[in-house]
C-alpha positions as CSV (number, residue, x, y, z in Angstrom):
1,X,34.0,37.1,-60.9
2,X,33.2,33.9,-62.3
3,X,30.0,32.5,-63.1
4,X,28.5,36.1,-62.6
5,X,27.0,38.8,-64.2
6,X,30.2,40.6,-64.4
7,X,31.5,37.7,-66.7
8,X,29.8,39.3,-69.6
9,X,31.9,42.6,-69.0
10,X,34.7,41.1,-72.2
11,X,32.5,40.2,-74.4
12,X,30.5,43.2,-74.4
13,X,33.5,45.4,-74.1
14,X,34.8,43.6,-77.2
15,X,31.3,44.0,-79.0
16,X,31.2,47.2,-78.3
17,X,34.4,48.4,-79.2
18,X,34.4,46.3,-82.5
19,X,31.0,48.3,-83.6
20,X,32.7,51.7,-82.6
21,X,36.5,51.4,-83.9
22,X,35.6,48.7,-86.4
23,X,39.2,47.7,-85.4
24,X,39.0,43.4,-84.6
25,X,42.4,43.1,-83.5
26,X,42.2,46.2,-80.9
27,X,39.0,45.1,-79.9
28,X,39.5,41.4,-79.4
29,X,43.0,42.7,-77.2
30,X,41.1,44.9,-75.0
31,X,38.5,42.1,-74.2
32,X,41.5,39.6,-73.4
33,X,43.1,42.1,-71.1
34,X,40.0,42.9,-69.1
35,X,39.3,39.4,-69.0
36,X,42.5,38.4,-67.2
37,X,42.2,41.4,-65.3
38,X,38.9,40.4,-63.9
39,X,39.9,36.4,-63.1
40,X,42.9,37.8,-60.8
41,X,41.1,40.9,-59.4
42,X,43.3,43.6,-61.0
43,X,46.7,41.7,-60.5
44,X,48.8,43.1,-63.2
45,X,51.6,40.2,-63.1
46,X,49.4,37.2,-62.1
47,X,46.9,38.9,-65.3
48,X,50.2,39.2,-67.3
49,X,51.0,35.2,-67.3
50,X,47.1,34.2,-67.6
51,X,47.4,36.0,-71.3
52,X,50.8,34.8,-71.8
53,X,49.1,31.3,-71.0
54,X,46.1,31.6,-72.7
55,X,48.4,32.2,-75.6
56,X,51.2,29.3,-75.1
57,X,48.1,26.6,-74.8
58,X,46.6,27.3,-78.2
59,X,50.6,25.9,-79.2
60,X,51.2,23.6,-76.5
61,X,48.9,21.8,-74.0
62,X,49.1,19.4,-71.6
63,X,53.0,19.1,-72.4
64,X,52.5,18.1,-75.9
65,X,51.7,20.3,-79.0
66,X,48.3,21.5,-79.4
67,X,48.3,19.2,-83.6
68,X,44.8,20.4,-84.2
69,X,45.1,24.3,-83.9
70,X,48.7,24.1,-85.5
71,X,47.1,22.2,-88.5
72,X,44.4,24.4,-88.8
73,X,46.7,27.7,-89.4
74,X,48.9,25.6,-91.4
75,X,45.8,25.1,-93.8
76,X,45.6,28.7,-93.8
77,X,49.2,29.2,-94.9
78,X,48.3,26.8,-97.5
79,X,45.1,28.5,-98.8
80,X,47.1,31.3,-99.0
81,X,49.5,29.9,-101.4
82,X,47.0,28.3,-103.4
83,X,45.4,31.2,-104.0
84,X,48.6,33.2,-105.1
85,X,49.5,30.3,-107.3
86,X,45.5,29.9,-108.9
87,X,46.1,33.9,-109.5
88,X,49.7,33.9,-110.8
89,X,49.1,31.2,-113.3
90,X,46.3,33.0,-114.5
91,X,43.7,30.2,-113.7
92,X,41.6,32.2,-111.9
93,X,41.4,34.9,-114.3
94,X,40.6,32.2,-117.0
95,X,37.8,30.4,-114.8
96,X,36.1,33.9,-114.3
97,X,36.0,35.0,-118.4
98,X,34.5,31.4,-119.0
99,X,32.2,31.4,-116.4
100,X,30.8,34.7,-117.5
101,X,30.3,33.4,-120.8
102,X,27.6,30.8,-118.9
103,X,26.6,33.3,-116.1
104,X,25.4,36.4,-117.5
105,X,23.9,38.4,-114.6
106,X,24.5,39.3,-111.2
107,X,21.7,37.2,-109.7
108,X,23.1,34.1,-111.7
109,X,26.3,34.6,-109.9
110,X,25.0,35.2,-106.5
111,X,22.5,32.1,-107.1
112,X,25.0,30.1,-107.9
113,X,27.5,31.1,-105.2
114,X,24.3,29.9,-102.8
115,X,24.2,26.8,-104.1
116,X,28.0,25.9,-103.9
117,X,27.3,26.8,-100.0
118,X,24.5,23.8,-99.8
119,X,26.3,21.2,-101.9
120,X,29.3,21.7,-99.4
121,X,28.0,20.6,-96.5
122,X,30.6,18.0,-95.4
123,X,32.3,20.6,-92.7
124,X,31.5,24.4,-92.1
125,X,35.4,25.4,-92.0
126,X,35.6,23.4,-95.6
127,X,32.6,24.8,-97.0
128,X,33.6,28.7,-95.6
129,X,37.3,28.5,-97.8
130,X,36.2,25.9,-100.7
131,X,33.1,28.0,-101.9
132,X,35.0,31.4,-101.5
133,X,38.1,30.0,-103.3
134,X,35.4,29.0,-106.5
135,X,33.0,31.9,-106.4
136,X,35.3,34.3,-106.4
137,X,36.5,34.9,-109.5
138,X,32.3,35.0,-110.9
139,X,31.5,37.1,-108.4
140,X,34.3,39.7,-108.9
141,X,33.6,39.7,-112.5
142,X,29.8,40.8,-111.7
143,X,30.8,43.3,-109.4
144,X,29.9,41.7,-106.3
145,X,30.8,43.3,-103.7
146,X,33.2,40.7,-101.1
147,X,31.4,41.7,-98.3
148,X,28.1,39.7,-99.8
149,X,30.3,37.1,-100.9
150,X,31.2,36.5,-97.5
151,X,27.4,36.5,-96.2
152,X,26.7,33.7,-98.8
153,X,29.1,32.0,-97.8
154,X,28.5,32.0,-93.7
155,X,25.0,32.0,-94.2
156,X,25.2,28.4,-95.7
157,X,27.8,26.7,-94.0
158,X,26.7,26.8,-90.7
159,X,23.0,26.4,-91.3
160,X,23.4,23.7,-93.8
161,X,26.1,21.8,-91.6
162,X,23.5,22.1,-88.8
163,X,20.8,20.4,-90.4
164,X,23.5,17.8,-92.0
165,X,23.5,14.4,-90.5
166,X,26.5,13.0,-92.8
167,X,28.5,16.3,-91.5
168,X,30.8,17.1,-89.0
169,X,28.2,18.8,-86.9
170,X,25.4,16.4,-87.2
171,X,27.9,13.2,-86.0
172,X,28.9,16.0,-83.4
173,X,25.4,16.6,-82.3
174,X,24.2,12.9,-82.4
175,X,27.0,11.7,-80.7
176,X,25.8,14.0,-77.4
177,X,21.7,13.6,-78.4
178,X,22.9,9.6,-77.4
179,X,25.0,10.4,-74.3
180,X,22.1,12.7,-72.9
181,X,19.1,10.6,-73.7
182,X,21.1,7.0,-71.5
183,X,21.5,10.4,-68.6
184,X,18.1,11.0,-69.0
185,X,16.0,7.5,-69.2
186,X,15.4,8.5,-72.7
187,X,15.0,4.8,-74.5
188,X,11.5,5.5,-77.0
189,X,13.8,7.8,-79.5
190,X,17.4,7.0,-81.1
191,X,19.7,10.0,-81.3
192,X,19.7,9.6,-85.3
193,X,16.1,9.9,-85.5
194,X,15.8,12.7,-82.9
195,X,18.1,14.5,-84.7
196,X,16.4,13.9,-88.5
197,X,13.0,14.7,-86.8
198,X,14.3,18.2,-85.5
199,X,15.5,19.4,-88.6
200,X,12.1,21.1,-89.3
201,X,11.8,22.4,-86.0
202,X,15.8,24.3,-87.1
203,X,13.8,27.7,-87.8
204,X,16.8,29.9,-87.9
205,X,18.7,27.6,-90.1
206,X,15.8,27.3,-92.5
207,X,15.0,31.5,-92.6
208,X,18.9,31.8,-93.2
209,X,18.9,29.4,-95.9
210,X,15.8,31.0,-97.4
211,X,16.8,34.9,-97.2
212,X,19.9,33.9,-98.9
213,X,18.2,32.9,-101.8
214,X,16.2,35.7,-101.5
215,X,18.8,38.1,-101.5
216,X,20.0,36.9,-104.4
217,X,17.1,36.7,-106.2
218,X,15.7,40.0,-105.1
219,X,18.8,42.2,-104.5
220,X,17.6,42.7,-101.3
221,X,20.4,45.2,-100.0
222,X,19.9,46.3,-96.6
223,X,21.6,47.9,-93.8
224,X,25.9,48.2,-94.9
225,X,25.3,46.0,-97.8
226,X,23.5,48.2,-99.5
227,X,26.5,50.6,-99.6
228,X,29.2,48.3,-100.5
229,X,27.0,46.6,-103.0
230,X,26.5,50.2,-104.7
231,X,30.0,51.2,-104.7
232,X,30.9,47.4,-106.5
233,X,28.2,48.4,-109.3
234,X,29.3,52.1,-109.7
235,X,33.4,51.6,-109.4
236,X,33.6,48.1,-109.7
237,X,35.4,48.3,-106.1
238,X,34.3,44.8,-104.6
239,X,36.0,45.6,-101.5
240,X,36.4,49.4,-99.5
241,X,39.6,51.2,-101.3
242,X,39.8,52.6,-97.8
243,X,40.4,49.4,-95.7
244,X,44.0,47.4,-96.0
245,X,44.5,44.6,-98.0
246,X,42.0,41.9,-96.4
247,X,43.1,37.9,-96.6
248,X,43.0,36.4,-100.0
249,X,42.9,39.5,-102.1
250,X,46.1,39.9,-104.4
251,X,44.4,41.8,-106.7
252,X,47.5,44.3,-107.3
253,X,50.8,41.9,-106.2
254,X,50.6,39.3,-109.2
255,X,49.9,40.1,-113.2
256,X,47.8,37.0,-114.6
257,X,49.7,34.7,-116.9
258,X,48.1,35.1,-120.4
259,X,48.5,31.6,-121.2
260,X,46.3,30.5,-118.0
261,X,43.5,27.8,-118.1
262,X,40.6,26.9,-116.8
263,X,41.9,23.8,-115.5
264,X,44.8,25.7,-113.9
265,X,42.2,26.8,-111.1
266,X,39.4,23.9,-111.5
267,X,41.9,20.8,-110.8
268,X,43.8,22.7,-107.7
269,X,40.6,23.0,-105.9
270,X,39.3,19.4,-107.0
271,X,41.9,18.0,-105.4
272,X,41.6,20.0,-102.5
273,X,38.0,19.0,-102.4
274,X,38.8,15.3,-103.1
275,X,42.2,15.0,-100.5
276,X,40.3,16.3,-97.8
277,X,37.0,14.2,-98.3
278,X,39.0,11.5,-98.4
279,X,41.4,12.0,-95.7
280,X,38.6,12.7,-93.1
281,X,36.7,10.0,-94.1
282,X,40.0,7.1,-93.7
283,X,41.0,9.2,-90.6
284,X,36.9,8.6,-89.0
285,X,37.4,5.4,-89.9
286,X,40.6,4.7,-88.5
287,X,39.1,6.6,-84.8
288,X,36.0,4.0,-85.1
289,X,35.5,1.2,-83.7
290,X,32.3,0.2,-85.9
291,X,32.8,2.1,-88.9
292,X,29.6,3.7,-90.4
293,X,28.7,6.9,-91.8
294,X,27.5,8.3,-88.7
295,X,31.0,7.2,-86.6
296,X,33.4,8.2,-89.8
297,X,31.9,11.9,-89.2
298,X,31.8,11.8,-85.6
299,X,35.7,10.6,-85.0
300,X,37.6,12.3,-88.2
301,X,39.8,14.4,-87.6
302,X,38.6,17.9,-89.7
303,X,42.3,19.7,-89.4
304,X,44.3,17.1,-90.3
305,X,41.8,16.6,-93.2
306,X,42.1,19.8,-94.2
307,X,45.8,20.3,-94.4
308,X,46.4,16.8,-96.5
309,X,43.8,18.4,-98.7
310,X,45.5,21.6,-98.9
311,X,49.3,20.4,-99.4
312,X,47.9,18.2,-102.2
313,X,45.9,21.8,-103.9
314,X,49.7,23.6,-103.4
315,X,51.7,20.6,-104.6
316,X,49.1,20.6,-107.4
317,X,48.8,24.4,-108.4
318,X,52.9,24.6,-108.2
319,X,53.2,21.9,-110.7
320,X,50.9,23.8,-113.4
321,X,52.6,27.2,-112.3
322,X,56.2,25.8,-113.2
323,X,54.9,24.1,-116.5
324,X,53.9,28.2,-117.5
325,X,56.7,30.2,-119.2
326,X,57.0,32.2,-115.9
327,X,60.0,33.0,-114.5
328,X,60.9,30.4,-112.1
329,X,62.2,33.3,-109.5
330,X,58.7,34.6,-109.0
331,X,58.2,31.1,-107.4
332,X,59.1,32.1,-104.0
333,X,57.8,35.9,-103.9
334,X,54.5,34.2,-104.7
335,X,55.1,31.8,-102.0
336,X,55.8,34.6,-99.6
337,X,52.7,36.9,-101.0
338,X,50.0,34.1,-100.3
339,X,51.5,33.5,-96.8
340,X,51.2,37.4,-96.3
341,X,47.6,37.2,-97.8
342,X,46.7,34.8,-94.6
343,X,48.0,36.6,-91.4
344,X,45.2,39.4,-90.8
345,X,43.2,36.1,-90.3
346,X,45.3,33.8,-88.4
347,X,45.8,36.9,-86.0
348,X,42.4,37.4,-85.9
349,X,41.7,33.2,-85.3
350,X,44.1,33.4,-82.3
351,X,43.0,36.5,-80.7
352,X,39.4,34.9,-80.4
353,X,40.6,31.6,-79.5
354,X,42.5,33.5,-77.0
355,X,39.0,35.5,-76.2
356,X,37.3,32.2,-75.4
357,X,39.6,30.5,-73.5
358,X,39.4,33.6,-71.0
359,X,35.5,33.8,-71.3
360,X,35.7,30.2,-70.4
361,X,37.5,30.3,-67.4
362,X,35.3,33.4,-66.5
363,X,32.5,30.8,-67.2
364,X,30.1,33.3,-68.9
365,X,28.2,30.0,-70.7
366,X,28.0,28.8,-67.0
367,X,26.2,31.7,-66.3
368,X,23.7,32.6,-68.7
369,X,22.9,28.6,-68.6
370,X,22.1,29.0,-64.8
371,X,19.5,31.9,-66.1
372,X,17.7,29.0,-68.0
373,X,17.4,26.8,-65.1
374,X,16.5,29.0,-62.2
375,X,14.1,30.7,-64.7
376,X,9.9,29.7,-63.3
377,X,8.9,29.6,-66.8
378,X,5.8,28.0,-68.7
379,X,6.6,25.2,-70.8
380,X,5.5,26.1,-73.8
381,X,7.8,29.1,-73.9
382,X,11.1,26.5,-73.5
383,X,11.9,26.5,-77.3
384,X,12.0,30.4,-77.5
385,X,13.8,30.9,-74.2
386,X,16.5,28.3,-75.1
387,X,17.0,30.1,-78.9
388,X,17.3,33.1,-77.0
389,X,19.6,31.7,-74.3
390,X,22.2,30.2,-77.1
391,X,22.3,32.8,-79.5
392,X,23.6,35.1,-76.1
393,X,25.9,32.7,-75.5
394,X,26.7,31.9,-78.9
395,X,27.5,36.1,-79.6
396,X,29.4,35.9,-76.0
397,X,31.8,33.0,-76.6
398,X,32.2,32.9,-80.1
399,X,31.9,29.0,-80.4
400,X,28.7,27.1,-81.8
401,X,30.1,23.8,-80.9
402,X,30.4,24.9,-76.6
403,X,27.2,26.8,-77.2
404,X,25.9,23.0,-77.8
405,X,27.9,21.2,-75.6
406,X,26.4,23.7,-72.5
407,X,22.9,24.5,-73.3
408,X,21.8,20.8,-75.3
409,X,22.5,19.1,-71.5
410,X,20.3,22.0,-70.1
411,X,17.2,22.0,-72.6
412,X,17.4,17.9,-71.9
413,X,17.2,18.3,-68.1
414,X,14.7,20.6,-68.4
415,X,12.4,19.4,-70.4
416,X,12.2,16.0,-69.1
417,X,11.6,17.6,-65.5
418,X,8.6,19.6,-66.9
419,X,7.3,18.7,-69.9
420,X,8.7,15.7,-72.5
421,X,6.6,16.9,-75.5
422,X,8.9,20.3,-75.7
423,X,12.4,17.8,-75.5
424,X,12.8,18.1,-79.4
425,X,11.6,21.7,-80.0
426,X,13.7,23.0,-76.7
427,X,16.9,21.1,-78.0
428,X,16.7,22.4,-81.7
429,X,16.0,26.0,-80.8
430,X,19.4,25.3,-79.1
431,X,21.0,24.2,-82.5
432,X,19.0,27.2,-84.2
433,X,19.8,30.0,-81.5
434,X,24.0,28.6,-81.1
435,X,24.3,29.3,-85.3
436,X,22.2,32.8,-85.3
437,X,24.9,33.8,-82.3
438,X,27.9,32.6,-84.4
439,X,26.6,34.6,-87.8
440,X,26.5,37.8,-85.2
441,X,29.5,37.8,-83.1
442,X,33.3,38.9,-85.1
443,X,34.9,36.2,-82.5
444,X,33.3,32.9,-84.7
445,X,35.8,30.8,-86.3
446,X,33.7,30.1,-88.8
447,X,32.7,34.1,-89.8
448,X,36.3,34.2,-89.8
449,X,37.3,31.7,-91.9
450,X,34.0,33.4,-94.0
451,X,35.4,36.5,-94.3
452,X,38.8,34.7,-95.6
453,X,37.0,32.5,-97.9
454,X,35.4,35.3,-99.1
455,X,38.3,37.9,-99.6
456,X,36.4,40.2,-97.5
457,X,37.4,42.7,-94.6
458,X,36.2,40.6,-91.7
459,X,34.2,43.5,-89.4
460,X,32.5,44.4,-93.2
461,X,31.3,41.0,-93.1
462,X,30.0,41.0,-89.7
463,X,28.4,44.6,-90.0
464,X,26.6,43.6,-93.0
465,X,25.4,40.3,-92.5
466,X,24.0,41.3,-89.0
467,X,21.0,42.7,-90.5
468,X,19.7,39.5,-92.4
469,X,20.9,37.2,-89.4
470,X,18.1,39.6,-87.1
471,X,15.1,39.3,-89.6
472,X,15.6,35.5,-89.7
473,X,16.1,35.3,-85.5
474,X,12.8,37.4,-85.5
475,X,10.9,34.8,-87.6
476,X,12.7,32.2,-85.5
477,X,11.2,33.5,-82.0
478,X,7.6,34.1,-83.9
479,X,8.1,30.3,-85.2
480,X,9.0,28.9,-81.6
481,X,6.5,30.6,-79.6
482,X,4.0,29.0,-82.1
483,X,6.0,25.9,-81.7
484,X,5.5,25.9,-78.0
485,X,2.2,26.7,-78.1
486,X,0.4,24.3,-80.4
487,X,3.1,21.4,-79.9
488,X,3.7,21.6,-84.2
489,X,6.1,21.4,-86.3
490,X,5.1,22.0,-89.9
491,X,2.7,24.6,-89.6
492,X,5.1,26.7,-87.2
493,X,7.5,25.9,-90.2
494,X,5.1,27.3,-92.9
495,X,4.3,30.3,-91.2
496,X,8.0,31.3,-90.3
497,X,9.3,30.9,-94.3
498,X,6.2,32.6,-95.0
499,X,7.1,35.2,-92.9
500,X,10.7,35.4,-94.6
501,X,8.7,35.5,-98.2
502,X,6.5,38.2,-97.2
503,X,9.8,40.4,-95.3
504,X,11.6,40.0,-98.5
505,X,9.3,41.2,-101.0
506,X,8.4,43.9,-99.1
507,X,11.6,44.7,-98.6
508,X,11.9,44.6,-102.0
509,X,8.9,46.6,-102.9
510,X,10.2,49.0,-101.0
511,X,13.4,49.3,-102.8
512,X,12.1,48.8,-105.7
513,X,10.5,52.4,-105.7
């Protein structure tokens, strides 16, 4: 089964059964089970201990304790509790009445949302829980529905950290640019430069950017946003009454203290921002040999980061909550509520880490790569056939980062062999295709962690932000085929935002009747 066509058989299962029952965890469960099923041939018990596996190594591998997955739910847990603390104080309550003093309309709120999401562009998992944890309250207040939240927020993380070099992506990406160029005899280009010079040539990132702003601007409420964004206007119901409480939302557990400030919710998350900043920058330096920017980003160490950062924001909103006239025995019921508030998503996290461990081992990446390089193909159609290629396997694995590691060796290989002039195009379609895959599959980390920062039902958030992430892969393929053939950049570029400009306003026109 592996390395095969009938490697695709859990993912699509999954995709197809999260569509139909809209039910993540089911869905996700069913796709692991087949899986296994499929690496042993239908062995029940030798199926039975691959899951049970799968499971024990996200904890424990190679003998020792797995620190980085283990730090990243404990930030969860953390965010949680933060959040219950910023709420119980009354800090969050306070933040939104002033900020809606300063932003009086809806767009205001959902432009300025979109512009947290591009100041943030140290690390997507960072820039997915920080901007949800400060927009909230705003967006709330204007009715916003969550579910749009969440699409602000996953539709600048990734394509901002993408395009980032002082990010955790960009050292990521220049750091293998610079082992595949020595594989490849590549000496007239540095990796740093390559990857500044295919920034441009990002046209998915760039259209995602650009219909955010857009959709902000414009209202532009297609598809399933359009009905949770009317019933947020009409009721004032940012999330569906009918759906169970969703990760972050404690809405109806905690009454606001009265005597909450501003600074009660600002401080918390400055810290938060500050501690982990801090902390990934000493711990890249530390794992560097010659400390620069570039070698801090590519050696910190973004979970550990994250969870200094976040007991600092608890440690923090705990003080201010005891300093409140609050009964000091609502101290641990709050604890216990914002840990609550975080398991939908850590069982969600798990499940699909769980999901692409078995997708690995069925080697579904190794597959659809192989389709790339057996492919007889004209040159100037690499750039469109690699997006293509890592937005499938992006949507199939649920992982950006592999997506990169698999396909950026390929589009090097390949386009050395056949034609050098498509090297930068070919390997930033693969950049571009890997995010547009990760904004469309429910098994991302980062729409996850999205959807948590976000407050929002997490197959809501998928459903409606597939819509926008398929008009901006359309401009995308347009922009690479002009890419490949008139070997440009900037016109290609023009014509693609152009392209988004011209969708939205008709879209809007549209509406607007």
């Amino acid at each position: 089964m592996e390395g095969t066509i009938l490697s695709l058989i859990p993912a699509l299962l999954m995709l197809v059964l999260v569509v139909l029952t809209r039910k993540v965890l089911l869905s996700l469960g069913a796709g692991i089970i087949v899986g296994a099923l499929l690496i042993h041939d239908f062995n029940i018990l030798d199926s039975v201990s691959e899951v049970w596996m799968v499971f024990y190594n996200i904890f424990v591998s190679e003998g020792s304790l797995n620190t980085g997955n283990l730090l990243l739910l404990g930030f969860l847990l953390l965010l949680g509790m933060m959040t219950a603390f910023l709420q119980a104080s009354g800090g969050s309550r306070a933040f939104g009445e002033w900020m809606m003093k300063r932003v009086k309309t809806r767009t205001g709120a959902q432009v300025m949302t979109s512009v947290l999401g591009l100041i943030i562009f140290i690390d997507d998992y960072f820039n997915s829980l920080a901007v949800g944890q400060v927009a909230r309250p705003l967006t709330d207040r204007h009715k916003i529905s969550r579910a749009k939240l969440a699409y602000f927020i996953d539709s600048t993380s990734a394509p901002i950290t993408v395009i980032s070099p002082i990010s955790s992506w960009g050292a990521y990406i220049i750091g293998i640019l610079g082992g595949l160029f020595a594989a490849n005899g590549i000496t007239d280009i540095q990796p740093l430069t390559a990857f500044i010079q295919m920034i441009p040539l990002n046209l998915y990132a760039l259209s995602a950017v650009l219909l955010v702003f857009m959709v902000a601007y414009l209202n532009m409420d297609i598809g399933p946003m359009h009905k949770h964004e009317e019933r947020a206007i009409k009721t004032g119901a940012v999330l569906d009454p009918e759906q169970d409480k969703v990760p972050g939302d404690l809405s109806n557990t905690f009454y606001p203290h009265k005597s909450g400030k501003i600074y009660h919710l600002l401080l918390p998350i400055i810290i938060l921002v500050v501690g982990t900043v801090l902390s990934m920058v000493v711990t890249g330096a530390n794992a560097s040999d010659n400390v620069t920017i570039l070698t801090i980003f590519a050696n910190t160490n973004v979970n550990l980061s994250l969870f200094i950062g976040g007991v600092a924001a608890v440690v923090t909103s705990f003080a201010f909550h005891v300093g409140l006239s609050i009964p000091k025995a609502n101290v641990g019921k709050i604890f216990f509520e914002g840990i609550k508030t975080m398991l939908p998503a850590i069982y969600i996290l798990v499940l699909a880490w769980m999901i692409g461990s078995i997708i690995g081992t069925l080697e579904t990446g190794t597959y659809l790569a192989e389709i790339v390089s057996e492919a007889s193909i004209s040159s100037s159609m690499l750039p469109v056939l690699f997006f293509i290629i890592a937005g499938l396997m992006a949507v199939s694995t649920g992982t950006s980062w592999g997506t990169f590691g698999i396909m950026l060796p390929i589009a090097a290989e390949v386009a050395a062999v056949s034609d050098m002039e498509m090297l930068l195009p070919s390997l930033a379609a693969v950049l571009a295709g890997a995010v547009f895959g990760d904004h469309c599959t429910p098994i991302s980390d980062t729409t996850i962690l999205s959807s948590t920062g976000a407050g929002a039902n997490h197959i809501d958030h998928v459903l409606t932000q597939l819509p926008y992430a398929l008009i901006a892969a359309g401009v995308a393929i347009v922009g690479y085929l002009l890419v490949g053939l008139t070997n440009m950049v900037f016109i290609p570029l023009f014509i693609s935002l152009a392209l988004v400009l011209l969708i939205g306003f008709i879209i809007h026109s549209i509406k607007s009747k």
